[in-house]
Every structure is written in structure tokens, then in C-alpha cells.
FIMARTOR-18300 format. One line per 2 residues: for each residue x, z, y of C-alpha. Coordinates in steps of 0.05 Angstrom, whole numbers, plus 32768, in hexadecimal, padded with zeros to 4 digits. Each point is the difference from the previous one (the first is absolute). Layout:
X Z Y | ...;
% end
This chain:
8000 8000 8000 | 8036 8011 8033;
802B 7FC4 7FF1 | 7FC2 7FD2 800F;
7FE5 801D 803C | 804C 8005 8019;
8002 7FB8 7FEF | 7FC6 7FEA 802B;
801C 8027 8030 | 8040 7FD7 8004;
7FE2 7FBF 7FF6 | 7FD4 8008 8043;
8040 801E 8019 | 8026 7FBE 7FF2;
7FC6 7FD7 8020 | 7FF4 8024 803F;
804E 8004 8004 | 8003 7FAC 8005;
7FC6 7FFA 8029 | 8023 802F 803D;
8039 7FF5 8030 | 8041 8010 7FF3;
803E 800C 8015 | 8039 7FBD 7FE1;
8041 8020 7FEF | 8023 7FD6 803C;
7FCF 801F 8030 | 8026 8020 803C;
7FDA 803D 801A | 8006 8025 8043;
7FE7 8041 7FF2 | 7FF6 8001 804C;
7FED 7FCF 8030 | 8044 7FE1 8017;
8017 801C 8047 | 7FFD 7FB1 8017;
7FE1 7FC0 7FEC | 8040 7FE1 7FF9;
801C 8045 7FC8 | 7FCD 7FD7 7FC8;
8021 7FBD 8007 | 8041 8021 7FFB;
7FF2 8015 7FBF | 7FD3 7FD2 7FEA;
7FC7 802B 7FF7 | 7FBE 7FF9 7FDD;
7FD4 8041 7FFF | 8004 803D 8028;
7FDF 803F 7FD9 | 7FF2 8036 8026;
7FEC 7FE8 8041 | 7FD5 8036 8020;
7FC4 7FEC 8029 | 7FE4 800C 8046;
800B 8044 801A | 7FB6 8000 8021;
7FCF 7FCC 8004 | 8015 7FFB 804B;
8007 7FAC 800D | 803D 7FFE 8011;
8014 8027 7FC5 | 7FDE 7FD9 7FCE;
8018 7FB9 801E | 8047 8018 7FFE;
7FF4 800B 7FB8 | 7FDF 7FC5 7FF2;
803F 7FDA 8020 | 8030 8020 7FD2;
7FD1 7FE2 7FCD | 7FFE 7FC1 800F;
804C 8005 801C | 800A 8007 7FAD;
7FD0 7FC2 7FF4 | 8023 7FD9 8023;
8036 8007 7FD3 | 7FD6 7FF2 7FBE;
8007 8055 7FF7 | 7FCA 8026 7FDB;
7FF4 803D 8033 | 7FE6 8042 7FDB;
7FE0 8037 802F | 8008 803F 7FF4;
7FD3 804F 7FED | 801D 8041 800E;
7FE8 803B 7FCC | 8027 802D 8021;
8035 7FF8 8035 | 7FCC 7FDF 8031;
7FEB 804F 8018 | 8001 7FEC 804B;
7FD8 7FCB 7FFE | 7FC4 8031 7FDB;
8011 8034 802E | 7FE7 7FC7 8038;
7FCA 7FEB 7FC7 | 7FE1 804B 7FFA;
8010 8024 8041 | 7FCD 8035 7FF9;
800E 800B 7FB5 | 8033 7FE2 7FE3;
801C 8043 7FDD | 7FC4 8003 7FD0;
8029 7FCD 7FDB | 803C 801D 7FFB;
8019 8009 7FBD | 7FF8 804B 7FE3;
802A 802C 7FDD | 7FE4 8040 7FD6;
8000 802C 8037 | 7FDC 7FCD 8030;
8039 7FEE 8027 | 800A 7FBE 8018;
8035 7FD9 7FDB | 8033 7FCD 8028;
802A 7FCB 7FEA | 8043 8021 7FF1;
8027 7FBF 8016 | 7FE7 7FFD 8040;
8011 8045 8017 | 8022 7FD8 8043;
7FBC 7FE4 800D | 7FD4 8017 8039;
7FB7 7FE5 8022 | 7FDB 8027 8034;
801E 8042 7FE8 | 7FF2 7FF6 7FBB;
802C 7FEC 7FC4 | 7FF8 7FD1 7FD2;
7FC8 801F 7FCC | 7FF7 7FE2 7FC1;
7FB9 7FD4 8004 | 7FD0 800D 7FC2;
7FEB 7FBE 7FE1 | 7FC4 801A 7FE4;
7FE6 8017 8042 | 7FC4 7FD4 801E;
801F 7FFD 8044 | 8044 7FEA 7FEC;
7FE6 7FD1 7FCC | 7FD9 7FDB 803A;
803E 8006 8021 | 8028 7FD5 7FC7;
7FCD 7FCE 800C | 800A 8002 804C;
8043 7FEE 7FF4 | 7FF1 7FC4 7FC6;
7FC9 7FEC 803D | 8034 7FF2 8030;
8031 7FE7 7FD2 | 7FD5 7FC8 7FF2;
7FEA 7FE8 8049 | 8043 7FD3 7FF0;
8000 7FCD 7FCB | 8029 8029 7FD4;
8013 7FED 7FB9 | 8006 8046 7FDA;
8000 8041 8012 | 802B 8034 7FE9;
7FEB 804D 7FF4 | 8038 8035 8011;
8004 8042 7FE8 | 7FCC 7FF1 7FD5;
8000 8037 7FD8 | 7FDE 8028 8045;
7FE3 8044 7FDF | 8013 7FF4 7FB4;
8049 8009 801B | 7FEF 8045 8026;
7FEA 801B 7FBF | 802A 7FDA 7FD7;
803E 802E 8024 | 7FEB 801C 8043;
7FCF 803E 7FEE | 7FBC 7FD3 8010;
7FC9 7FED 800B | 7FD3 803D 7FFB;
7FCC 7FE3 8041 | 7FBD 7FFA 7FE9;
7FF7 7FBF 7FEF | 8037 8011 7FCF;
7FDF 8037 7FE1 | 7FBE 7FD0 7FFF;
801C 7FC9 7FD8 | 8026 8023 7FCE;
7FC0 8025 7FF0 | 7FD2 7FBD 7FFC;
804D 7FE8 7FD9 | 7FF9 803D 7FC6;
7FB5 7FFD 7FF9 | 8003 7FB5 7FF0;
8041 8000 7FD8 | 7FFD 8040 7FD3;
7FD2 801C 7FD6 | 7FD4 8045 8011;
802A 8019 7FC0 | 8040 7FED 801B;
7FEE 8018 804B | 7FF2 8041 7FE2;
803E 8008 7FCF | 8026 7FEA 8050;
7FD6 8046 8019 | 7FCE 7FD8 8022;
7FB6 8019 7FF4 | 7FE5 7FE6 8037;
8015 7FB3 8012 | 7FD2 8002 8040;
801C 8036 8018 | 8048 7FF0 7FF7;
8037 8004 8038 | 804F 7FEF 7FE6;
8013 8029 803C | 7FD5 8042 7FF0;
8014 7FF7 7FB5 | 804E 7FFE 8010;
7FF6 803D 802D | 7FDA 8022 7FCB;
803C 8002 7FD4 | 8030 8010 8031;
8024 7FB9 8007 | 8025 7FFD 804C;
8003 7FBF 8022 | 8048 8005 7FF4;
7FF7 8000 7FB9 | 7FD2 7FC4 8002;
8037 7FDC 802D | 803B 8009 7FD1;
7FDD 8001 7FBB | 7FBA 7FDA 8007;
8001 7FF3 7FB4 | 8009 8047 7FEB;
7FC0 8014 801B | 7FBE 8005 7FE6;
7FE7 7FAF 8008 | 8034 7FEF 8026;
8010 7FC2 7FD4 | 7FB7 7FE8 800B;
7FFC 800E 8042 | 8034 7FCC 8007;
7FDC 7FCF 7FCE | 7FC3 8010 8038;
802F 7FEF 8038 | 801D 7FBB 7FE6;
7FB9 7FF0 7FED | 7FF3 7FFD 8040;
8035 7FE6 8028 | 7FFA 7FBD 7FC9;
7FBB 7FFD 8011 | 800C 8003 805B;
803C 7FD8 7FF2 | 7FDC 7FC3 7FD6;
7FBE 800B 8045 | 8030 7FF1 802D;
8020 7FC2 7FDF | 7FBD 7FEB 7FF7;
7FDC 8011 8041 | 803B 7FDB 8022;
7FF2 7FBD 7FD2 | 7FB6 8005 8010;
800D 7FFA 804F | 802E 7FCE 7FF4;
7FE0 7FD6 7FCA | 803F 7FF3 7FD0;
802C 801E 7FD3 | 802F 8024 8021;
804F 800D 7FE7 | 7FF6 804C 7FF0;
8042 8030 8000 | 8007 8050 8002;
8041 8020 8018 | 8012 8014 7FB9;
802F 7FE7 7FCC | 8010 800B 7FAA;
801F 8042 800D | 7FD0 8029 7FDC;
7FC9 8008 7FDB | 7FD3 8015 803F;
8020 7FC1 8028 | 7FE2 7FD2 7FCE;
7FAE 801D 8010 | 7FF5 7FC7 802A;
801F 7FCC 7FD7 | 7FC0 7FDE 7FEC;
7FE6 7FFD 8047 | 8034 7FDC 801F;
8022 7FC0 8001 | 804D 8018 800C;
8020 8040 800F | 801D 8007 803E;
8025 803E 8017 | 8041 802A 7FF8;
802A 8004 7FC8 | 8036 8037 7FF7;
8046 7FD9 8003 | 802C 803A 8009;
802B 7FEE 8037 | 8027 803D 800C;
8023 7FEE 7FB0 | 801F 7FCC 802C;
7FF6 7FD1 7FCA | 7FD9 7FC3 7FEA;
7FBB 802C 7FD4 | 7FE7 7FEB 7FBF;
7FBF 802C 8003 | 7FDC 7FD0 8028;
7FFB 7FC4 7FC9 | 7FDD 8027 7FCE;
7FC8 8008 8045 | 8006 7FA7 7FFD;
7FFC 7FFC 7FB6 | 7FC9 8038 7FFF;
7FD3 7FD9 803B | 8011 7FB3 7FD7;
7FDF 8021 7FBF | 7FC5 801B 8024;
7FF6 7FB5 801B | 8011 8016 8046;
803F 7FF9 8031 | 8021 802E 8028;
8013 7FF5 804C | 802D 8038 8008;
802C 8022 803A | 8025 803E 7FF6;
7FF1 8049 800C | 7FFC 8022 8043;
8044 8028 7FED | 8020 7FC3 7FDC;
7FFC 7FDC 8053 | 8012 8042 8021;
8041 7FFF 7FD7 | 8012 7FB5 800D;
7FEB 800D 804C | 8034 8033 7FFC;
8035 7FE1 7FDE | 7FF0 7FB9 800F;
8008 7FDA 7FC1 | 7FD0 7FBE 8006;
802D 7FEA 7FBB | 7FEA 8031 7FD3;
7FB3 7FF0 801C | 8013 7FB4 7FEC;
800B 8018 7FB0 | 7FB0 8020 8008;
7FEF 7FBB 8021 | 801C 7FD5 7FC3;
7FED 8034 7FCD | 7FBC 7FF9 8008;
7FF3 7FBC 8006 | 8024 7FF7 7FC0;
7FD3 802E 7FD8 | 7FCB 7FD5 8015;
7FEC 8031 8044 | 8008 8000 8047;
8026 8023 8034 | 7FE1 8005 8042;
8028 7FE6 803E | 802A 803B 8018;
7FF2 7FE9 8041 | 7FE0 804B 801F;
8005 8039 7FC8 | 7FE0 803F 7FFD;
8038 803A 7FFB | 7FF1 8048 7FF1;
8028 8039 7FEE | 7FFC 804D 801D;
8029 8003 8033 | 7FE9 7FC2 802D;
7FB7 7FFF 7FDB | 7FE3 7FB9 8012;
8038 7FC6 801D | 7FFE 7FB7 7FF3;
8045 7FD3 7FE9 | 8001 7FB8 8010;
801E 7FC9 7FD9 | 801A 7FC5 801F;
7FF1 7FBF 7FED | 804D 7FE5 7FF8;
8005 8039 7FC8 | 7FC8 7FEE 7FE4;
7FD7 7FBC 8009 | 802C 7FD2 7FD1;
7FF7 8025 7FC4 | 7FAE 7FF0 8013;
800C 7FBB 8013 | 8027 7FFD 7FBB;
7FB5 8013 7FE1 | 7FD9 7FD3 8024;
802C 7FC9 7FED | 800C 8013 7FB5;
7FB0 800B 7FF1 | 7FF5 7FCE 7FCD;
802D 8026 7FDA | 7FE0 8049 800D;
7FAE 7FF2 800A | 7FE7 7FF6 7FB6;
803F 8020 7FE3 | 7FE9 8044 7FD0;
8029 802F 7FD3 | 7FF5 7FED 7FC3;
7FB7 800A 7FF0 | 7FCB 7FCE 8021;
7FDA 8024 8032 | 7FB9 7FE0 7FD5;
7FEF 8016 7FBB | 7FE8 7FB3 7FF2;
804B 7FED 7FFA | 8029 803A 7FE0;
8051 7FEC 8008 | 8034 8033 8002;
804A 7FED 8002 | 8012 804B 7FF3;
8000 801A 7FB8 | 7FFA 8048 801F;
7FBC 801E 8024 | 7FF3 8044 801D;
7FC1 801E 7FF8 | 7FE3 8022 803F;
7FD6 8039 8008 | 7FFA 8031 8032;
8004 8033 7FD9 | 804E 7FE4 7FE6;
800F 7FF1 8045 | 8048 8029 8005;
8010 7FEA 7FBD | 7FF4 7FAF 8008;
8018 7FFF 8049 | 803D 801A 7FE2;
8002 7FCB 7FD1 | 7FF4 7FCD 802C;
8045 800D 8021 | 802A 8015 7FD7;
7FED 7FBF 7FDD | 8006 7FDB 8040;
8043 8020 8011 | 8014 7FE4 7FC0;
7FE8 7FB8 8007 | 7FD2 8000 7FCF;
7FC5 7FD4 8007 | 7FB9 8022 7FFC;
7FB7 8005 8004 | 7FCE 802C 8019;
7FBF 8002 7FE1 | 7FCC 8031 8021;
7FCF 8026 7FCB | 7FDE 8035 802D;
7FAA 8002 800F | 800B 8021 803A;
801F 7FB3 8017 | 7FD1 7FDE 7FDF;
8033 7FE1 7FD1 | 800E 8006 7FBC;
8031 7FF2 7FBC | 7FE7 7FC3 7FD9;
801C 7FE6 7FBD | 800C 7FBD 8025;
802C 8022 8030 | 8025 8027 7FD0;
800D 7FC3 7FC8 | 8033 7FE0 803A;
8033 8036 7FF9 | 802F 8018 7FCF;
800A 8042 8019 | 7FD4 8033 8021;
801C 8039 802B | 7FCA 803A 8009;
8003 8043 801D | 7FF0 8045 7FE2;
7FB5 8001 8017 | 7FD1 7FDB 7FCC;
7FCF 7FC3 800D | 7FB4 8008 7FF2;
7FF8 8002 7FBB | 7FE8 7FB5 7FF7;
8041 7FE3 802A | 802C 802B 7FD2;
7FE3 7FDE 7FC3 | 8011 7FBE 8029;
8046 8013 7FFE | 7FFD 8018 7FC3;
7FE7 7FC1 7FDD | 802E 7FD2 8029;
8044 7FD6 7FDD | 802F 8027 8044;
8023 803B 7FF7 | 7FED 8038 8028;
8035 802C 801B | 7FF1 8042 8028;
802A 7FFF 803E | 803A 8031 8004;
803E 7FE0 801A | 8023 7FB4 7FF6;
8029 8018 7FC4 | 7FBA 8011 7FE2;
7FF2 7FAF 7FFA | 8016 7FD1 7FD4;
803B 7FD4 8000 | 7FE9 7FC4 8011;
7FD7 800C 8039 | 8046 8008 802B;
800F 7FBD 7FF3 | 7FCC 7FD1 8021;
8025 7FFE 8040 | 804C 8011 8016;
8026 8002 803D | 8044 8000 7FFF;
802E 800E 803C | 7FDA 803A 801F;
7FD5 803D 7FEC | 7FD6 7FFE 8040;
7FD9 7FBE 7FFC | 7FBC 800B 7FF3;
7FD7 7FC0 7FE9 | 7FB6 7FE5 7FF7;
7FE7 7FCC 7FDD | 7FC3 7FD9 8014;
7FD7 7FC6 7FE6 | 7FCA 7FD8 801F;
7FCC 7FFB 7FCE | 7FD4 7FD3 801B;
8032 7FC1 8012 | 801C 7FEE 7FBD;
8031 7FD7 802C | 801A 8043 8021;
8044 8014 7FF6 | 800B 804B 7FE4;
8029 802C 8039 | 802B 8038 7FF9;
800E 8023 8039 | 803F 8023 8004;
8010 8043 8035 | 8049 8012 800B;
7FF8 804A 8011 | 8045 800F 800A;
7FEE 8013 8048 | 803C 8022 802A;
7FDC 802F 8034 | 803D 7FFB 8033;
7FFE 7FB4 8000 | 7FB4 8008 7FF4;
8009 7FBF 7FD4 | 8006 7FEF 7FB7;
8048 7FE5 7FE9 | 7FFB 7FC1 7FDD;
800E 8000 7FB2 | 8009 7FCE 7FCD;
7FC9 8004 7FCA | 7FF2 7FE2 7FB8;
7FB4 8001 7FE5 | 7FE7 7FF5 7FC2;
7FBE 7FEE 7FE2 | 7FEC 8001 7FBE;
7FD1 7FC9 7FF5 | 7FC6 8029 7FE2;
7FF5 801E 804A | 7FEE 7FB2 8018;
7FF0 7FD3 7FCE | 7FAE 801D 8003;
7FFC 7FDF 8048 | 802C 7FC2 7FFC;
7FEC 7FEA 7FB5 | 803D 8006 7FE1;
801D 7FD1 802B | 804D 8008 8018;
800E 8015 803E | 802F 7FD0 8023;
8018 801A 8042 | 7FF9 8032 8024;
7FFA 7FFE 8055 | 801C 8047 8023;
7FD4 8008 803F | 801E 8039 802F;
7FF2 8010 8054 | 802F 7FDB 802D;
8025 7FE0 7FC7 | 7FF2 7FB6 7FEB;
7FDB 7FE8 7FC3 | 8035 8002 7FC1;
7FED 7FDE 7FB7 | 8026 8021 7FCB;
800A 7FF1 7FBC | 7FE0 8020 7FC2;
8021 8014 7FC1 | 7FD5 7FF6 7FC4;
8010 8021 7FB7 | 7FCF 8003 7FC9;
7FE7 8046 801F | 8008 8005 8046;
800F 7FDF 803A | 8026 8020 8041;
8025 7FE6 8044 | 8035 8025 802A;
7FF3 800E 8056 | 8036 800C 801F;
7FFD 8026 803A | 7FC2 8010 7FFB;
7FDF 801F 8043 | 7FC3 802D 800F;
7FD0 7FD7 7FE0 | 8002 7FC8 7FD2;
7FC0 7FD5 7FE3 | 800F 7FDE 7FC3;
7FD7 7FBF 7FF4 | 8007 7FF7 7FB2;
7FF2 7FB0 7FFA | 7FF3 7FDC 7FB8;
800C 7FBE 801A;
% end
């Protein structure tokens, strides 16, 4: 029963998926509008995400919007407006003068909660309070703001801090306001049982308060703060919280399609980094948002591919930046090189890394400050994108992105589930720090996706973590021809899964395959990353490389035919076509000095 009503779930997935916008893997974002027409030409831009709207419906407000939308137009850009959940608390100060604290976000004793990160925020000699989403007033307020986003022909609107009160309780002691205590009492009596709300100490579901019952058994708001899942319901609480922000979050995506009459490109500021992050997957159309890239290491990060490979298996794209610390420390140290490894990175794991061009820096000792890229540091490397598309739009890891055609060049898969998160994150980089090629496949309801036997038959070996499937996807895995290995480290795996693809000359080259499988014509690509990144140079130093294929890893996409020739494809270097050596197994080719970042266009004729 599960496995079929999971299935219909991610068949009407994979439908509504194909029939909405999307971001193309050579799509160059600004994350904010550019500080100048001319700042999009100079890097060739194509959307801007997170675009705000007009501060008032004043005229002259909304025109001046209006002409940074069709400024963007102009340019063939897709221009995505943008909803504050939170941050926005001036503008519903202005919104509800008279009582704009009855939606302030409380904690157990009935104290307003604020938003911790904006301590160095002030308005009209209040601070920045943290908004309740499931208040009337500031739900009419999201709207306001989706209302005036759309008096502009905009092309996708994009939800920030979208999380809103499911955050405060999630870890910020909230929300205990009425209209909390109100829906998590309509939330029990329709999801639980009269038995089970009694066994919970709950005689009378009517009568209910969360906030009376914690009291009653001495719980501080402290307590709840630091260790919400120790207390009595606090787990479903949560379940009641994330309920309802998917359910304001998908009214506002929709509300803003109805008043303009079209699908819109839908993103949240989230990404793959957790299990909560991934809520609004099914809702949106890309992630777009911050991803950790741990700056002060001083080093080019791994962590952030297994957020690209996570988003590719969930059918979705990521159009990251960095986090507000990650641009406080290159503000302060000035390293636009080492931001150059996150640029390449991402675009060859299939994502994208938003234009540096104004970044968001926070730490505690300046609190909010902004870094700004300049476009000789950075625009080539997006000019380099625009110009090398045909070999990045179309291009996957592996698995088709459709069930109808079922390829995978990788003899390995992952199996995701939120509840193995830790564990297959893991595996996903120590595997990738390894250069070993690799699928995700996602088997969690809670995603709407599931394990099938047809996805299962196209691998060899299946890495799982510690946390068992539903019963009917463990039989699936059971019954299959691969051999399932439980995830503990690389010497736990066998032999020949280390062998699929070698690079010689350097242990910090990270590649990615990618086919196209829609163009049969399409060459395969493997990227290649020198991460030998020297932070006083900020630059990488060239190295010489060797890689080899085995043939098994290609012959699924080119039909067994022989690849030929192979043409190296690098920023600021000229086209080079290289030989191939062919042996009965393999084939490889040798780079030599080999630069930031390398596309390698794998040609059978």
C-alpha cells in the first residue's frame, strides 16, 4: 500500500515538475537586482532571484520597481519578486501601527520573541520581533507584499525565511500566541485518537492549551528553547508548526500566480542541508539561498556538493551564495580567488552560484555589513557559462531526471532518507572526495518519492545507512540482483567500486560526470576542479593530471561506441583537442596544467 500511494505521488510529482519553470544549469542568477543596468551585461546575466518589491504602493515607488523589471526584460532576464516571512518587521510595523505586537511571536512566559540575528536592527524604537505566520494580520500582510510584488510583470517570486513561525519553535522557544495554541488544538483533535490524547494527559481536547499544559508540569521557556524535543509533545508541536508553514508557504506561491495568471518560477531561501531544509521541496521549483562554504578553513569546501547532488535527485537546482559569516570573512581578508573555487564548484555539480556582485555578511562583532565583488574577479568565469551551455543545460548525474527513461552511468546509488541523513551525506563525500562516481536515489513519503525495483535493477551496489526503509522498500532491496552495503567508511566497499574513475597527478581534483540524456548526439562531460588553492596567492597552482575511465562508466550513454577525442574547455584559455588512449577497459587523457576549472567534452566521433 505505501509503495503505491508513494508511487502516485512521484508520478504527479514528475508531471507537475515538467510542466513548471525552471532554472537551466547555465542560468546566471543575481540574487539581487544589479547596482546598474550595465552590472547584468557584464556578466551576462539571465534571472535575478530575490528581487524585493515596492516598499509602499506609493507611485513613484511602484514605477521604480516596475523599471528594474523591465530594465531585466530588456535583457531576455526572468525577474523573480520577492516575500519576506520574517525580516520585513518595519514594513508591518507601518502595516499594523495600532497593533502590530499582537503578532509577535511568543515564548512560554508570553514574552515577545525577536530575531536573534538582527539584534543591530532598530524601527521606531522597537527591534526587530519575530512576526507569527499563523497570525491573521501578518498573514494578510504576506499577501500585501505578494500584492505589490506583482503590480510588475514579474516572472517568479521567491519566499525568504520561509520557515516564519515553524523556525521560532523549531529553535527559538515559540510560538505560544493564541493562534498557536488554536491550531495545535484543531491539529491533535484531527490527527490523534481520543485514546491516544488521553494516554498524552489530555482529557479534554476542547479545552486544551500547549502553554497551560507545559506550565502545569513545570517546563521553563528556557527549557523549551534549548530542548523542545524533550518535552511533553514537543516533537508534535513541531510536526504542527511545519504543517503549517507548508500550507502559508504553497498560499502564497499560489495567490501570487492567481494575480498574475501564470506559473510562476517558485524558490525559498533554503538549500539540502537538512532534513528540515528539504520541507518545501515539493512546493518549489529551485532552491535558492545560502549554503555553508566555510570560509574561515581558508580552503576550497567539499560539504557543499552533497547540497548539488542532494537538490539534482530531488529534481530541483540549487542557486546558491554563501553564508553571511562565509562573506564577512572574505570581506575581511579579501580573497575574491577562493570565492572563484565556490563559483566553478557549483556549476559543475549541476548548481548555481549567484553573482557575488553585493553579499550579505554577518558575524558578531559588525552584525549586518555587505562585501562587494567586482566584476573583473568575477564576470569571465559567467561569461565562460553562458558560452559553454550546450554543454551544461540537459547534462544530469547519472540518473535521468524521468522515470520513463531509467539510465545510470554509475554502478553505485545512495539511498536517501531523512532519517539516514548524517550517515548518506557522509557518504556522499567521502565518495566524492574519492572520485567515485554516484547516484542518489530519494525513498522518503515525507518527499513524495520513493524506491522502485526499476530504479534499483540499474545498479550494482547499494550504499544505505543504519535507519531502515518501510517494510515494503526493504523487501525491494531485498529481492533485487545489487549488493547492499550499510555505509560505514570507503574501506567498508568493495574493490572495484575504486576503480571507475582515476586521477593521477594530484589528490585535490574533484570531478563530475554528466550526460545529456535526451540528445543522443550529446557528448558525455567530465568536469574536472583543481582545488589546490594557495590562500596567499588566492589562486590554484597549475598541475599536470592523468584520468582514467573505465569504459563501463560510459558505454550506457554512448552505445558502446569508442570515444575518439577528447576537447579540454577551460576560462581564458583557448579550445584544446586532445587525444584519447583506448585499451580493452578503459580509456583516459593527460591535462597538463590544468587551471581552476576544466570541462571535458568526451566526443565518439
Amino acid at each position: 500500500m505505501y509503495a503505491s500511494l508513494c508511487c502516485m505521488l512521484v508520478a504527479i510529482t514528475e508531471e507537475a515538475v515538467s510542466a513548471r519553470p525552471f532554472i537551466k544549469a547555465s542560468d546566471v542568477v543575481f540574487m539581487y537586482p544589479a547596482e546598474g543596468p550595465s552590472q547584468y551585461d557584464a556578466y551576462s546575466g539571465t534571472v535575478v532571484g530575490w528581487a524585493g518589491r515596492p516598499r509602499t504602493r506609493n507611485t513613484q515607488e511602484v514605477e521604480a520597481f516596475r523599471r528594474r523589471v523591465e530594465e531585466a526584460h530588456k535583457r531576455g532576464m526572468r525577474y523573480c519578486a520577492s516575500d519576506d516571512f520574517l525580516v520585513d518587521f518595519r514594513g508591518f510595523i507601518d502595516f499594523r501601527p495600532d497593533n502590530f505586537m499582537d503578532a509577535t511571536c511568543r515564548d512560554l512566559d508570553d514574552n515577545p520573541i525577536r530575531v536573534p540575528w538582527l539584534w543591530d536592527h532598530e524601527y521606531k524604537g522597537h527591534p526587530a520581533y519575530w512576526w507569527c505566520t499563523n497570525n491573521p494580520d501578518y498573514q494578510a500582510y504576506l499577501r500585501d507584499q505578494a500584492e505589490r510584488g506583482c503590480m510588475a510583470p514579474i516572472d517568479g517570486l521567491h519566499i525568504d525565511d520561509y520557515s516564519g513561525t515553524s523556525a521560532c519553535s523549531a529553535y527559538n522557544g515559540g510560538c505560544f500566541c493564541r493562534y498557536c495554541m488554536e491550531g495545535f488544538r484543531e491539529y491533535l483533535s484531527q490527527q490523534f485518537s481520543p485514546a491516544w490524547l488521553r494516554e498524552m494527559g489530555i482529557e479534554k481536547i476542547d479545552e486544551f492549551d500547549y502553554r497551560k499544559f507545559l506550565k502545569s508540569k513545570d517546563i521553563t521557556a528556557e527549557q523549551f528553547k534549548k530542548a523542545r524535543h524533550e518535552c511533553p509533545l514537543g516533537d508534535v508541536f513541531q510536526d504542527f508548526q511545519n504543517s503549517r508553514m507548508k500550507r502559508m508557504v504553497q498560499e502564497i506561491f499560489e495567490y501570487a500566480e492567481q494575480l498574475r495568471g501564470k506559473p510562476l518560477l517558485r524558490s525559498v531561501n533554503s538549500s539540502a542541508s537538512s532534513p528540515r531544509a528539504l520541507l518545501p521541496a515539493p512546493l518549489i521549483d529551485f532552491f535558492c539561498g545560502e549554503v555553508p562554504h566555510h570560509a574561515e578553513n581558508a580552503q576550497p569546501p567539499i560539504e557543499p556538493v552533497f547540497v548539488f547532488r542532494l537538490v539534482e535527485a530531488l529534481r530541483r537546482r540549487q542557486t546558491a551564495t554563501a553564508a553571511g559569516h562565509d562573506w564577512a570573512w572574505i570581506k575581511a581578508h579579501e580573497k575574491p580567488g577562493l570565492v572563484r573555487n565556490w563559483i566553478a564548484q557549483a556549476y559543475a555539480f549541476g548548481s548555481v552560484f549567484m553573482v557575488p556582485h553585493r553579499q550579505w555578511c554577518y558575524n558578531a562583532e559588525f552584525g549586518t555589513h555587505w562585501w562587494h565583488g567586482k566584476p573583473e574577479d568575477f564576470a569571465y568565469i559567467y561569461r565562460f557559462v553562458r558560452e559553454h551551455s550546450p554543454l551544461l543545460d540537459g547534462y544530469v548525474h547519472f540518473v535521468h531526471q524521468r522515470l520513463r527513461l531509467m539510465v545510470s552511468l554509475a554502478n553505485t546509488a545512495l539511498i536517501y532518507t531523512n532519517a539516514n541523513f548524517a550517515e548518506i551525506r557522509d557518504a556522499a563525500l567521502k565518495l566524492t572526495e574519492a572520485n567515485i562516481p554516484y547516484a542518489i536515489i530519494v525513498a522518503d513519503e515525507e518527499l513524495s518519492m520513493c524506491l522502485t525495483a526499476e530504479a534499483i535493477e540499474l545498479y550494482e551496489y547499494i550504499i544505505v545507512g543504519p535507519k531502515p526503509l518501510p517494510d515494503e522498500q526493504e523487501e525491494l532491496l531485498k529481492n533485487s540482483e545489487a549488493q547492499v552495503v550499510q555505509w560505514e567508511n570507503l574501506s567498508g566497499l568493495p574493490d572495484v567500486i575504486n576503480k571507475s574513475l582515476i586521477v593521477e597527478g594530484s589528490d585535490r581534483i574533484r570531478t563530475s560526470i554528466r550526460y545529456n540524456p535526451d540528445d543522443s548526439s550529446a557528448p558525455i562531460v567530465c568536469h574536472l576542479l583543481n582545488q589546490n588553492y594557495e590562500l596567499e596567492k588566492d589562486e590554484v597552482y597549475p598541475v599536470d593530471v592523468r584520468v582514467t575511465l573505465n569504459r563501463d562508466l560510459l558505454d550506457k550513454a554512448t552505445g558502446n561506441s569508442k570515444i575518439r577525442t577528447v576537447v579540454i574547455h577551460s576560462p581564458r584559455r583557448a579550445l584544446i583537442e586532445l587525444p584519447v588512449m583506448n585499451t580493452d577497459d578503459t580509456i583516459s587523457f593527460e591535462i597538463k596544467d590544468l587551471g581552476l576549472w576544466t570541462i571535458v567534452e568526451l566526443r565518439n566521433s
